[in-house]
C-alpha positions, 0 to 999 in steps of 0.5 A, spaced: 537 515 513 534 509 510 539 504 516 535 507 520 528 506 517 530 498 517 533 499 523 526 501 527 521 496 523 525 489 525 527 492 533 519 493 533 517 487 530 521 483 534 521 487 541 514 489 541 510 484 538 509 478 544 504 483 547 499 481 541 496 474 540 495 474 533 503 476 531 506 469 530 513 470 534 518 466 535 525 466 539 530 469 535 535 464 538 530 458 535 529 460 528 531 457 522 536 460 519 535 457 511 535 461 506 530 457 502 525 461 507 527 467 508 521 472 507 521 480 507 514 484 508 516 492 505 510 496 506 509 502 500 505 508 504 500 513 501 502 519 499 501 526 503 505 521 508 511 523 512 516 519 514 514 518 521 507 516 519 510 512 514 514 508 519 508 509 525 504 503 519 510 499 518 511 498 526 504 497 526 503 492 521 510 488 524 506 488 531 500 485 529 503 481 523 508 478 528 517 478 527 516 470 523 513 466 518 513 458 518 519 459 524 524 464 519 524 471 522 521 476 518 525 482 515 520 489 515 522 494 511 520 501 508 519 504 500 518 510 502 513 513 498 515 521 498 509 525 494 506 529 498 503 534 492 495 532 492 490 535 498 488 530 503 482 533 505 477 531 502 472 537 504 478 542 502 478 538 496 471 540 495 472 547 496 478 548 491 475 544 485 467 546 486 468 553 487 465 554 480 460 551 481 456 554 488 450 550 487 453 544 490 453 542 496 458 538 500 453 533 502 451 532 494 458 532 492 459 526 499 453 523 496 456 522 490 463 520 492 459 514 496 454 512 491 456 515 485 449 519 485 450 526 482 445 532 483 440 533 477 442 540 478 449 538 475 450 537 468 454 531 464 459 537 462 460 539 468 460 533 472 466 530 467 469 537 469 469 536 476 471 528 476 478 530 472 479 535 476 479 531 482 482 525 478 489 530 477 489 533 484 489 525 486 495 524 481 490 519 477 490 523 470 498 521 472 501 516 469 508 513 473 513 514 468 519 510 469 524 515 471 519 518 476 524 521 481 520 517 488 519 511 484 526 511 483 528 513 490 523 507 492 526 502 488 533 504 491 531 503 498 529 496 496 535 495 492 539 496 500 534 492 503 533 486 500 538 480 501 539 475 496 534 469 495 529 472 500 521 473 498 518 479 498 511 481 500 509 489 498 504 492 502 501 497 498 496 503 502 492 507 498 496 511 492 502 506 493 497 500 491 499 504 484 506 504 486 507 497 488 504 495 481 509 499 477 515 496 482 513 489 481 512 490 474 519 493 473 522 487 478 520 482 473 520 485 467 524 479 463 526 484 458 530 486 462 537 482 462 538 480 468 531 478 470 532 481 478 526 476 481 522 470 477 514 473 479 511 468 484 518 471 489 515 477 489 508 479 491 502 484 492 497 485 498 494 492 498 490 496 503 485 500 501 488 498 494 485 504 489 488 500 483 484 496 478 488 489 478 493 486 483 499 485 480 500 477 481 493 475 482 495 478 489 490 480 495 486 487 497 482 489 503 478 495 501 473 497 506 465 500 502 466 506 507 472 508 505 471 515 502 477 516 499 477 510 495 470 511 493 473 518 490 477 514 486 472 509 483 468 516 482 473 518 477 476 511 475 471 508 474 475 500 475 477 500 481 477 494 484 470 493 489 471 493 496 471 487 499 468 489 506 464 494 511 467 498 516 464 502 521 465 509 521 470 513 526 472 518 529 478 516 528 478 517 521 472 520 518 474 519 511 475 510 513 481 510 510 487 511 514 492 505 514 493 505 522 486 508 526 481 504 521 485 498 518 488 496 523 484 498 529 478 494 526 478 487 527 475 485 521 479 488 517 486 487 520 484 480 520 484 480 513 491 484 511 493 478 516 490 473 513 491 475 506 499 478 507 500 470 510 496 467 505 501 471 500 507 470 504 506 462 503 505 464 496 511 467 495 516 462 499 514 455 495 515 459 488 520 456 483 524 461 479 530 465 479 530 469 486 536 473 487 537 481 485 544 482 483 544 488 487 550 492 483 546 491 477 539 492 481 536 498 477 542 500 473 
């Protein structure tokens, strides 16, 4: 299956993204070939996100991204993500978690995931209550262990993905801004012998990042309105601040969706291009050791 996740992001990127002029193309037949610029972009989706919506964000960000970097062909690929166990309705989140406390309204609890205000009729004790509800239904009162079955899975994928002496820049999206910082931190990690990619090979630009710190001093998009986020900071307390302001749509009342708020805005998307460039360019002028030793990977 996962062939077939690869297989569907490079034809995307190279079949369909003349029709956007932001993408950087480039001929296949003229592209350079060297290996000191190879470059692959590896998207980690949120969780509560199937495959096909997983893939639909990896086409997407191909599309506008474009198929090359400085003239080398992009290679795209999916760390698929596959935890699905949190509620993703933010009102339906609401109905479970609060239903001990009737006295709140809904739109007192979406004051206080925007602004951080709680109503005067809740007491502290009651407000920690809710807040580490919320945090265990979001998996943020959950700690990545390394033997996580989806972190294994993920780092698997990467394993059949990557080409030796090719850079890599992650793109994490919501909950896999977590993830991404744990596959870094366990790509790099010079403990372990022998070291699979020298930091500076390896990268991270997050959307929607719900994570404090971007692994080696990466870059974020994260948008004021984004609610989902702001429930995380709510509960966190040190997310990283949001750097711009979208528009709210219909498309996604909560702003936090990858494809119909991220990308569908110029702003934004102009950022995760310009970001995701500025890091890819990072990545391929980074000395050190590159090349996974794929028999040993992960083992």
């Amino acid at each position: 299956m996962w062939g077939n996740v690869v297989k569907f992001g490079v034809w995307c990127c190279i079949g369909l993204l003349t029709v956007d002029a932001q993408a950087a193309t480039v001929d296949p037949r003229l592209a350079r070939y060297d290996v000191c610029g190879a470059s692959e972009v590896l998207h980690v989706n949120g969780i509560n996100t199937s495959l096909e919506g997983a893939q639909g964000n990896l086409a997407a960000l191909a599309r506008f991204n474009g198929n090359a970097h400085n003239e080398h062909l992009l290679r795209y690929g999916l760390a698929y993500n596959r935890t699905n166990w949190i509620i993703a309705d933010i009102q339906q989140s609401f109905t479970q978690l609060i239903a001990d406390y009737p006295g709140v309204t809904f739109s007192e609890w979406l004051q206080a995931v925007v602004s951080g205000i709680w109503p005067d009729s809740l007491p502290a004790a009651a407000i920690a209550d809710i807040a580490g509800r919320i945090g265990t239904v979001l998996g943020l009162n959950r700690q990545i262990a390394t033997n996580d079955p989806d972190l294994v899975g993920m780092l698997n994928e990467i394993r059949v993905f990557h080409r030796n002496d090719a850079r890599m820049t992650m793109v994490g999206h919501s909950q896999g801004s977590i993830y991404a910082n744990v596959i870094y931190d366990r790509i790099t990690d010079a403990s372990v012998a022998p070291v699979k990619m020298a930091a500076g090979r390896i990268n991270v630009m997050d959307v929607a990042a719900a994570v404090e710190t971007i692994r080696g001093g990466g870059e974020y998009v994260t948008s004021r309105t984004d609610l989902v986020v702001n429930l995380v900071r709510l509960v966190a307390g040190n997310t990283l601040a949001a750097n711009l302001t979208l528009a709210p749509s219909f498309a996604d009342w909560r702003g936090h969706s990858f494809i119909a708020i991220y990308l569908a805005q110029a702003l934004s998307r102009d950022a995760i291009i310009r970001k995701l460039e500025v890091q890819l360019t990072i990545a391929e002028n980074a000395p050190g050791f590159g090349p996974f030793v794929n028999t040993r990977l992960f083992g």
